[in-house]
N, C-alpha and C positions, 0 to 999 in steps of 0.2 A: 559510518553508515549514512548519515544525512547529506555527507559531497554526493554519495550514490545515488540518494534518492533525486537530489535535485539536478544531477546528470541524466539520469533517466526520465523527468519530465520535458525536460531542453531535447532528448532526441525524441519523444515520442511528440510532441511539439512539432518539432521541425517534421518529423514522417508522415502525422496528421495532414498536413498542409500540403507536402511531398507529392504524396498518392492521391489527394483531392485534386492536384491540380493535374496530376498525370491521368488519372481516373477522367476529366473532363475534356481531356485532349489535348492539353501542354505536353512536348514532347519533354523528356528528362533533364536534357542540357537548358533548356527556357525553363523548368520547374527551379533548377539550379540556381539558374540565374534570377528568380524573381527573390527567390528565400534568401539570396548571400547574403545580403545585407541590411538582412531585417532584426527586428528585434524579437523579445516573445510578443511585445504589446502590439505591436503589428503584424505578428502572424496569426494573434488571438481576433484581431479584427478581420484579415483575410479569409479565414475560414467562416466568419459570423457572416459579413455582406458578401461573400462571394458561394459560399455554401451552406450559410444556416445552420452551421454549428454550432454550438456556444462550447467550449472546449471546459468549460467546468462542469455540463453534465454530461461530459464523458466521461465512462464508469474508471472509477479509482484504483483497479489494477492496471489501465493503461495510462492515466498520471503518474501514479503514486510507484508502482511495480509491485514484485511480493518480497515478503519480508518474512523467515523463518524464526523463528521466537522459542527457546522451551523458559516455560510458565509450570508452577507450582499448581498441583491441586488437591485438593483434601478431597476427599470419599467418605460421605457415612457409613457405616458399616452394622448393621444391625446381626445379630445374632441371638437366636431364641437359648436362654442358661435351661443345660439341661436338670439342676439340683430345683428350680422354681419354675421352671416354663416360662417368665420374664423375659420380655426382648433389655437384652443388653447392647450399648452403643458405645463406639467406639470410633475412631477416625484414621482415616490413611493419607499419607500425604503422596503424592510421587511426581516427578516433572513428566512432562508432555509436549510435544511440539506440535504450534501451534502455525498455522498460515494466515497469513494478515495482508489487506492492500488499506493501509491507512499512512498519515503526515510522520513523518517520526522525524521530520525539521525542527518543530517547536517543540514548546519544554513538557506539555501535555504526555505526547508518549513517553518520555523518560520517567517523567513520574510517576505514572502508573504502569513502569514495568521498571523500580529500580534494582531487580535482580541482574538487570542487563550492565549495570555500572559498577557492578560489584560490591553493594552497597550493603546486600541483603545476599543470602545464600540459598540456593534454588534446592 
């Protein structure tokens, strides 16, 4: 999953830049040709001095993409006993899917999701 993730920053990168420069009236093939040979650290500067972008606070489903997760969750569960009128409690566990636009490059996401490694049993 993390080749994916950092594939899909490299094209969303390169698209940002793409459409700004087509959006200001480069035509396609000159948009082409200014990006062939860039880096990200030079496209990250082309959109800052040439359009005022800062491309890290572009929102993090257009870096990052989304990423479907099922996650574990417990439930309280209270119920009133009918012998004493007591709330009685109890817990539920059940997995859920979850939508996320976050890093799952570094070891942060693995860690706090090592159900996804098989580590732990969802």
């Amino acid at each position: 999953l993390s080749w994916r993730q950092v594939d899909c920053h490299i094209n969303n990168l390169y698209n940002t830049c793409y459409w700004s420069l087509v959006h200001d009236g480069e035509t396609p093939q000159k948009a082409n040709s200014i990006l062939g040979p860039t880096d990200s650290g030079s496209k990250n500067e082309l959109l800052f001095s040439r359009f005022g972008i800062n491309y890290n606070n572009v929102k993090e489903v257009y870096r990052k993409g989304s990423v479907i997760i099922r996650e574990k969750r417990v439930e309280k569960i209270v119920k009133i006993r009918k012998d004493t009128g007591e709330p009685a409690e109890s817990h539920k566990s059940r997995s859920v899917l979850s939508l996320l636009h976050c890093d799952i490059i570094g070891d942060a996401f693995w860690v706090s999701h090592p159900t996804l490694l098989g580590s732990e049993k969802v």
